[in-house]
GUTIMI-503093 format. One line per 8 residues: number of its first residue (from 1); their letters; for each residue x, y, z of C-alpha. Coordinates in steps of 0.25 Angstrom, whole numbers, plus 5000, padded with zeros to 4 digits. Example, Ala and Ser with C-alpha at 12.3 -4.5 7.8 and 13.67 -1.06 7.14 Angstrom:
1) AS) 5049,4982,5031 ~ 5055,4996,5029
END
This chain:
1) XXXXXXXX) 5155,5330,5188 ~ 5167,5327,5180 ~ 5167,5342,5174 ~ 5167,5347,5188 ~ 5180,5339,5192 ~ 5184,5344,5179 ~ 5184,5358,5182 ~ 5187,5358,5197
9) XXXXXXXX) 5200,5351,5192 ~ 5204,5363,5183 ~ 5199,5374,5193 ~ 5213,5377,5199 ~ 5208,5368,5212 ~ 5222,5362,5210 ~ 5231,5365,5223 ~ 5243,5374,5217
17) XXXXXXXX) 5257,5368,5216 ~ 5266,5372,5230 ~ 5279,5378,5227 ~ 5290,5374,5235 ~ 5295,5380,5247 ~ 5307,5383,5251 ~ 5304,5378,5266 ~ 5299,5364,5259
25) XXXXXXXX) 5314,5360,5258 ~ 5321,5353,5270 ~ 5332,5363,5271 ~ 5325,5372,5283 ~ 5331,5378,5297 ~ 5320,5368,5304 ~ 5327,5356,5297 ~ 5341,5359,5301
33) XXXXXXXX) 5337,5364,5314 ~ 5330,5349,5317 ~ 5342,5341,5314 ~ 5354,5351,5317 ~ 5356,5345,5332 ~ 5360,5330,5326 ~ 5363,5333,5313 ~ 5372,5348,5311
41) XXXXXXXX) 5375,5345,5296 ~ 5361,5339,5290 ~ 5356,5354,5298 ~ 5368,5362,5292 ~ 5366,5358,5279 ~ 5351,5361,5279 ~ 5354,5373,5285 ~ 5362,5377,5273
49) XXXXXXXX) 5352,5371,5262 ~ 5340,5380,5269 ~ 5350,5392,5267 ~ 5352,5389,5253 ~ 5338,5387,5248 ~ 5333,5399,5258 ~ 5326,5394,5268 ~ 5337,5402,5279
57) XXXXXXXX) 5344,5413,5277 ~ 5359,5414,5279 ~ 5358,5419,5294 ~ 5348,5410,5300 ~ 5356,5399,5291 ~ 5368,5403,5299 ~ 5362,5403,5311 ~ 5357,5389,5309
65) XXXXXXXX) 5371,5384,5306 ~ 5375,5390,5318 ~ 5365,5383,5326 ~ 5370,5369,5321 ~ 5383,5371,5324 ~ 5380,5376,5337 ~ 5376,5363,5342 ~ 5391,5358,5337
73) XXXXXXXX) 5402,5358,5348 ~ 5413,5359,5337 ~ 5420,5371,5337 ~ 5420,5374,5323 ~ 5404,5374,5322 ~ 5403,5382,5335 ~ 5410,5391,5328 ~ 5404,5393,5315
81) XXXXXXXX) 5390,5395,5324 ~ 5398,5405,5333 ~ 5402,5412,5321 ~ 5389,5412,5313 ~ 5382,5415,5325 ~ 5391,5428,5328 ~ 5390,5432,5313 ~ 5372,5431,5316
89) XXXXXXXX) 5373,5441,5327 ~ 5379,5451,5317 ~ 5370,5449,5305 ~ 5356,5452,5305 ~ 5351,5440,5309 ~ 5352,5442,5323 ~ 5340,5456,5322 ~ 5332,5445,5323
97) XXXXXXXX) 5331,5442,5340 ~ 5328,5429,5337 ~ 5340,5426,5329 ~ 5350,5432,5338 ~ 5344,5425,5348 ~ 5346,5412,5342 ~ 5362,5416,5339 ~ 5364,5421,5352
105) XXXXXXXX) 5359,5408,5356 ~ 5369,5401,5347 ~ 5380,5409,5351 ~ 5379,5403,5367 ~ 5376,5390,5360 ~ 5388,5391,5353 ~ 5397,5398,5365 ~ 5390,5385,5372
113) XXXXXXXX) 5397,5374,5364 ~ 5410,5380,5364 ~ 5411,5381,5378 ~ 5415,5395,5377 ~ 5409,5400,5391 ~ 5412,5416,5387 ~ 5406,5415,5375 ~ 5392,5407,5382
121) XXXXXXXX) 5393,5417,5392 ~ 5393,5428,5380 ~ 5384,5423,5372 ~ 5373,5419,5381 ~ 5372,5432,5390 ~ 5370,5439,5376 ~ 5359,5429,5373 ~ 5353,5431,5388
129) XXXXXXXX) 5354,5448,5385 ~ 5348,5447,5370 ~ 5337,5438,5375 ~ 5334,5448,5387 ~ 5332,5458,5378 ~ 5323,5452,5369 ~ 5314,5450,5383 ~ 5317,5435,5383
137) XXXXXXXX) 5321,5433,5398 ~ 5318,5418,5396 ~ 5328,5417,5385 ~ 5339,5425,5393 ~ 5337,5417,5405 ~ 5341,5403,5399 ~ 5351,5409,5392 ~ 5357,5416,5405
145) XXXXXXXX) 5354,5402,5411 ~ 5364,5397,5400 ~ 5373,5409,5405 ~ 5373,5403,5420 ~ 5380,5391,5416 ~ 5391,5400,5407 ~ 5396,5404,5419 ~ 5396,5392,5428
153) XXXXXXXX) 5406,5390,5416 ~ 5412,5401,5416 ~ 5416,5398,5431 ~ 5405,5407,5436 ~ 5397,5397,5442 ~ 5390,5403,5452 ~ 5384,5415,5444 ~ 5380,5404,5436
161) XXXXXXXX) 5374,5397,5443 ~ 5367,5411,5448 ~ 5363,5414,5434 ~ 5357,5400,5433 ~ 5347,5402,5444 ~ 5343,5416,5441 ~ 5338,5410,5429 ~ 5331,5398,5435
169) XXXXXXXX) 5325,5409,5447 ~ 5321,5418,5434 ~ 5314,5406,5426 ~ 5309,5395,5437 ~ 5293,5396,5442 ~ 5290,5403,5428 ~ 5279,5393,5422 ~ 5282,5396,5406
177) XXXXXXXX) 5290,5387,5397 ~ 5300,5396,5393 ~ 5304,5401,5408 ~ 5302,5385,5414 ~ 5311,5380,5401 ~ 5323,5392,5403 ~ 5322,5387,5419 ~ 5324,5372,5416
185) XXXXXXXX) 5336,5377,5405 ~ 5342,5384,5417 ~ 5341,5373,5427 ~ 5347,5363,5418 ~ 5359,5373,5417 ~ 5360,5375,5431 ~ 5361,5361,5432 ~ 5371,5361,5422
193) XXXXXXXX) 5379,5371,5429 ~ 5380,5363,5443 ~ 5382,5351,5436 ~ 5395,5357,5430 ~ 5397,5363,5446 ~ 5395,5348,5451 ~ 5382,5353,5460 ~ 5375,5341,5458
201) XXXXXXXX) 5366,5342,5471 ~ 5359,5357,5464 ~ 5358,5350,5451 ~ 5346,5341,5459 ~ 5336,5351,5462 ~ 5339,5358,5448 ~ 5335,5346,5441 ~ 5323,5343,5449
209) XXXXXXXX) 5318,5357,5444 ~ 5319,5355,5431 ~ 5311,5343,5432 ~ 5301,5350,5441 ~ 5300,5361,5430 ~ 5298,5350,5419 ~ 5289,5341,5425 ~ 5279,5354,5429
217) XXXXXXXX) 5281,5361,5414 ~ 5277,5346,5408 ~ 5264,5345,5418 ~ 5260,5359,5414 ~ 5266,5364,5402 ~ 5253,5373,5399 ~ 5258,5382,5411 ~ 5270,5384,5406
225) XXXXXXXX) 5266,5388,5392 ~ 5272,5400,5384 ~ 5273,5399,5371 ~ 5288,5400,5371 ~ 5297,5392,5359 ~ 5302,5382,5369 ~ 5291,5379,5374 ~ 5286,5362,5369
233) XXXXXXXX) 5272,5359,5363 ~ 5264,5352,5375 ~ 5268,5338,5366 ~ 5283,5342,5369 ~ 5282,5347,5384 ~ 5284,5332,5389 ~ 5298,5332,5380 ~ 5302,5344,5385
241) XXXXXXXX) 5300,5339,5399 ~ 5306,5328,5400 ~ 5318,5333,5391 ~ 5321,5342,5404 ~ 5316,5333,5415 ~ 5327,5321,5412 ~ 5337,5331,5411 ~ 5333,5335,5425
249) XXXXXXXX) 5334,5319,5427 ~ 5348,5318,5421 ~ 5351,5330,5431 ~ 5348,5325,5442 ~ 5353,5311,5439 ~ 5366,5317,5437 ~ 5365,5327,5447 ~ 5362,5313,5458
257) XXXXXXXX) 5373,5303,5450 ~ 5384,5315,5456 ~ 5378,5317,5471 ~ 5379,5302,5471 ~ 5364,5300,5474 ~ 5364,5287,5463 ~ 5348,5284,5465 ~ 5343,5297,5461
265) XXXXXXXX) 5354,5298,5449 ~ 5349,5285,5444 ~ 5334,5289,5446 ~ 5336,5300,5438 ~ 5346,5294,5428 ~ 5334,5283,5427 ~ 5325,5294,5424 ~ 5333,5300,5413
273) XXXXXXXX) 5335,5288,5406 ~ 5319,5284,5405 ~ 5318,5298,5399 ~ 5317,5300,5383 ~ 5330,5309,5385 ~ 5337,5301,5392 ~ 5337,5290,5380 ~ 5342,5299,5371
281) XXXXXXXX) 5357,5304,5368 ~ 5358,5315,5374 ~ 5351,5311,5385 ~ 5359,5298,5389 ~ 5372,5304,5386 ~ 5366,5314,5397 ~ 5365,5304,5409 ~ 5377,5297,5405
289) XXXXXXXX) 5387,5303,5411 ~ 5378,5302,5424 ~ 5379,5288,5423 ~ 5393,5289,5423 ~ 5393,5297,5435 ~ 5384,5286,5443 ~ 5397,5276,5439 ~ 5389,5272,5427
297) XXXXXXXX) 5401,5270,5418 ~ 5393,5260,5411 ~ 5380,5266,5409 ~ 5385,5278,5404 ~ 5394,5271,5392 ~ 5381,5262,5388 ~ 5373,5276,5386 ~ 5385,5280,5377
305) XXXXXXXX) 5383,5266,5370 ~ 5368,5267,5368 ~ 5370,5281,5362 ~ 5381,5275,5354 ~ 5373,5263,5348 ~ 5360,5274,5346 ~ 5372,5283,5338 ~ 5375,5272,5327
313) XXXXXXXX) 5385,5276,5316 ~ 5382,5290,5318 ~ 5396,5293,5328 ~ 5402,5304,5322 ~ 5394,5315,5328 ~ 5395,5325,5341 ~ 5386,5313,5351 ~ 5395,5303,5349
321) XXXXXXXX) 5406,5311,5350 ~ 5403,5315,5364 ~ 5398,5301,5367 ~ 5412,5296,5365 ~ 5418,5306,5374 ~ 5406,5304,5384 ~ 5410,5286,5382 ~ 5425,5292,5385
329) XXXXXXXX) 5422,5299,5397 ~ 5413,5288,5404 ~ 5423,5276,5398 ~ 5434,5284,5406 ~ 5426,5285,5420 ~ 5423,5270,5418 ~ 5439,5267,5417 ~ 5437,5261,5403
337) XXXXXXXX) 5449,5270,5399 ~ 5452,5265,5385 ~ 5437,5266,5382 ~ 5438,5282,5385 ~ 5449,5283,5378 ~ 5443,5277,5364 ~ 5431,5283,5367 ~ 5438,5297,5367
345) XXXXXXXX) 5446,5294,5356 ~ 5434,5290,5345 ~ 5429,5305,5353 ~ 5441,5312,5347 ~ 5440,5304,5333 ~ 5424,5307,5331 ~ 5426,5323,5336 ~ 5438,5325,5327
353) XXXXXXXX) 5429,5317,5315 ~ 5418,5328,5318 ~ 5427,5338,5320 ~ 5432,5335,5305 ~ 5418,5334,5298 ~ 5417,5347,5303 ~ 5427,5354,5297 ~ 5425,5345,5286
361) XXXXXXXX) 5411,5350,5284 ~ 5412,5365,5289 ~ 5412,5375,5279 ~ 5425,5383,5276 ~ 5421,5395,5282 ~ 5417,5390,5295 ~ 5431,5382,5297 ~ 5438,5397,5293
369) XXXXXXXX) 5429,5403,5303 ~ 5434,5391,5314 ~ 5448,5396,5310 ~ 5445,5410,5312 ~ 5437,5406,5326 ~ 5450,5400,5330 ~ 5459,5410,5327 ~ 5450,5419,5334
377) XXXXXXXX) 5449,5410,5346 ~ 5464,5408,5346 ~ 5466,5425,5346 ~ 5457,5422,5359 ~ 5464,5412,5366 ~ 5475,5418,5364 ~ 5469,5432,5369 ~ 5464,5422,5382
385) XXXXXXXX) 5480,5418,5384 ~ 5485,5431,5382 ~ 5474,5436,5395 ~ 5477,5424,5401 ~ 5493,5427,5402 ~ 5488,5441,5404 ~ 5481,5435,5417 ~ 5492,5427,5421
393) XXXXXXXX) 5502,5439,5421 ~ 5493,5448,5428 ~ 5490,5437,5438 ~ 5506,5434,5439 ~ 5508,5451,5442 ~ 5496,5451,5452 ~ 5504,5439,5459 ~ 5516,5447,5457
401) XXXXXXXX) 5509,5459,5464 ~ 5505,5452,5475 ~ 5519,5446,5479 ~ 5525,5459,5480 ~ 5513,5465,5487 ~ 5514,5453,5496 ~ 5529,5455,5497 ~ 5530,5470,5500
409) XXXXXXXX) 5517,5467,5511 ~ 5528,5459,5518 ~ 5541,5466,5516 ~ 5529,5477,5522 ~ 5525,5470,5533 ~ 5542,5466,5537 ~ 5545,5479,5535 ~ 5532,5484,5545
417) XXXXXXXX) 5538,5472,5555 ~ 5552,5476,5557 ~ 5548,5490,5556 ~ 5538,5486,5571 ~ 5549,5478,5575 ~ 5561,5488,5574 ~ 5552,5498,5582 ~ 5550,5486,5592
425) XXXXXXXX) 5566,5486,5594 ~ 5567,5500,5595 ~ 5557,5501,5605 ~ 5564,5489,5614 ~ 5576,5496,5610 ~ 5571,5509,5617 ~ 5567,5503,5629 ~ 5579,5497,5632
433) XXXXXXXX) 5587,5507,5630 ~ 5578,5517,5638 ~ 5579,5506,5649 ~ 5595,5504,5647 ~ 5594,5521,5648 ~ 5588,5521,5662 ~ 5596,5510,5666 ~ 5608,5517,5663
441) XXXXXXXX) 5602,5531,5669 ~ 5600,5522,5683 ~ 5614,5519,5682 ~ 5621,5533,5681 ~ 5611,5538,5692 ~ 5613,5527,5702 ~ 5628,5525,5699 ~ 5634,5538,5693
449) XXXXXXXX) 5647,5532,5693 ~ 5645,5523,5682 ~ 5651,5527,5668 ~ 5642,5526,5656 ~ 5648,5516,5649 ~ 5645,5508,5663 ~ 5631,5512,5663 ~ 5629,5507,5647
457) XXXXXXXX) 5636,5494,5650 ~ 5626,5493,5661 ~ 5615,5495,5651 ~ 5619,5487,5641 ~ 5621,5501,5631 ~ 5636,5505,5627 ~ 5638,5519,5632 ~ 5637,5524,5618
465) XXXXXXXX) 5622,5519,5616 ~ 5619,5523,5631 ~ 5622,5538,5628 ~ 5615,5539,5614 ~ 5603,5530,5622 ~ 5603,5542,5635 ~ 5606,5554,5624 ~ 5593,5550,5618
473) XXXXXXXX) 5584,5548,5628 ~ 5589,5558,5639 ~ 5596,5569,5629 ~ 5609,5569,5637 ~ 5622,5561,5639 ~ 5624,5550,5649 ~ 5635,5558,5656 ~ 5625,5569,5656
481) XXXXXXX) 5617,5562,5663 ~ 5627,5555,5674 ~ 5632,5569,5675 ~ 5618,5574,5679 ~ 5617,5562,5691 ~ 5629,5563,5696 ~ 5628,5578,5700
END
């Protein structure tokens, strides 16, 4: 028995030594993917560690810095992505569908966050025509969906609105996930859009829909099954549910709180707060400003504390910078005035620290690029001036136009006046005179002994004007004419 051990042990049965791997280690695209929403510079250096032992290449590396600094709203960031991005679309990287897919998206992302409605527009229409091509209509509708709302923007608020609701017509009744996900996306920015517009009253039946679409896909997610990458294992379709259904709650509740209907805003506010979402962050930030507009001055600054005191030490960061400014904001319409005023000034001391880390922990080559993106920006607004006086010039000569056009029309119609009236006179003219003319004829005939200048005195003519008068009607002389009668 003991030989048998014996041997069994020295027959190669021993599990072989595994070599490591490169993947073993923590410097992977999934890791800084997990934490780059809360955490860019933890993400950015694991992004660069995973380049360095291999497990990206340069360009996916690039894209994946990109992608972090999308999610910044400092300029500098937004444009390193924009330029990382621009350099992807000219490299190889981009053969792949999937990969230009995934910048284009960055580039309205980015386009977004700068609030440079052109470029949206731009970028976003490219995104809808690649995606057509490649046969994903679903794709190109949420992203024309995302179009809609660059032209309310824009000022276009009505074609909009229009592309909005072609979307929905195109998408709603369709039982999949990916076509019942792209139609709630496209509700919620419709209700963006009017919210925007102040069209609280259309906000309502939008809101109640996405509930309605919610509530059915939660009751009978098998029906909607299609395999798509969105779509949640069954374990996560109750998350996803109720993710969009307090949204809708926080829609109508804001939607009530500004056509003054307080007991449905405050069920609905009620029914947001119960919610997961509602306890968090992002969530409670949400609602608070609908608080506000309920005259809960109050209410809304004890969210803001509660957010403050879950926030501990950990201040100097984007949240609580927009918290402060949010605390500013509602302290004002609350009339604590020297509270808005020291909240907005910590704002402007924590921005300009952030602002300084950055620059601090950029790269040279990305703060040259800045400086080469401003110089390029300043060539532009410069360009927009120069059109802009152009406009102005050319809207001063059109005026200019007008005023002599409007000028000459009268000095026209004057000129068209005195003309109708002088032939007026004439014609009065010539009536009196041919009645004076056969007043004076009566009186040769009748008293023959009269002398012309009797007879003009008579008619109110001097005799000169009553002889040119009778030689230009009759073709002859008064005397002729007395001569003729007295025979």
């Amino acid at each position: 028995m003991m030989v048998a051990v014996v041997l069994s042990a020295c027959t190669g049965t021993k599990t072989p030594k595994r070599e490591p791997q490169l993947s073993d280690t923590l410097y992977t695209a999934a890791a800084a993917m997990k934490i780059y929403a809360y955490n860019p510079e933890r993400a950015l250096l694991i992004i660069d560690s995973a380049e360095i032992v291999g497990n990206l290449t340069a360009n996916h590396a690039s894209m994946l810095r990109a992608k972090v600094f999308t999610m910044a709203f400092e300029a500098e960031r937004l444009d390193s992505a924009q330029r990382i991005c621009l350099d992807l679309l000219n490299s190889d990287y981009v053969k792949n569908a999937g990969n230009h897919e995934t910048v284009l998206d960055l580039m309205v992302a980015i386009a977004r966050r700068k609030y440079d409605n052109e470029q949206w527009l731009q970028w976003a229409t490219k995104k809808a025509d690649f995606c057509r091509k490649q046969g994903n209509e679903v794709e190109a509708l949420r992203t024309e969906a995302e179009i809609g709302i660059v032209l309310t923007h824009l000022g276009r608020q009505e074609e909009g609105l229009q592309k909005l609701d072609d979307v929905i017509e195109q998408l709603d009744g369709v039982r999949k996930f990916n076509e019942t996900d792209a139609c709630i996306i496209a509700l919620r920015r419709k209700v963006d859009v009017l919210k925007e517009l102040g069209r609280y009253k259309e906000i309502i039946p939008i809101a109640q829909k996405i509930i309605e679409k919610t509530n059915d896909y939660e009751k009978n997610p098998n029906d909607f099954h299609d395999g798509t990458f969105r779509e949640p294992d069954l374990a996560d379709v109750p998350n996803y549910c109720e993710f969009y259904r307090v949204k809708a709650y926080a829609y109508l509740a804001d939607a009530y709180a500004n056509t003054n209907d307080i007991l449905n805003a405050r069920y609905y506010l009620g029914l947001f707060e119960q919610s997961r979402y509602g306890q968090t962050t992002d969530g409670r930030r949400m609602i608070a400003p609908t608080w506000c507009k309920l005259g809960e001055y109050d209410k809304m600054l004890a969210i803001y504390d509660e957010l403050e005191e879950n926030m501990g030490a950990d201040t100097v960061n984007l949240i609580f910078k927009n918290m402060l400014y949010d605390r500013s904001v509602a302290a004002e319409a609350r009339g604590d005035y020297a509270a808005a005023y020291n909240y907005m000034c910590r704002y402007a001391a924590i921005r300009q620290m952030l602002n300084d880390e950055l620059q601090q922990s950029e790269a040279h080559e990305y703060a040259a690029r800045y400086r080469e993106q401003e110089q390029q920006l300043e060539i532009e607004r410069h360009a927009i001036q120069t059109r802009m006086m152009n406009y102005i010039l050319l809207t001063m000569l059109v005026a200019f136009l007008f005023i002599i056009i409007l000028y000459n029309h009268t000095v026209f119609q004057k000129q068209k006046l005195s003309a109708r009236n002088a032939v007026l006179v004439r014609l009065i003219d010539e009536q009196s005179h041919v009645e004076r003319i056969s007043e004076a004829c009566k009186l040769i005939r009748e008293q023959p002994d009269m002398t012309i200048p009797e007879v003009a005195k008579a008619v109110g003519l001097t005799p000169r004007n009553l002889e040119k008068i009778f030689r230009d009607q009759y073709g002859m002389s008064l005397t002729e004419y007395k001569m003729l009668h007295k025979k």
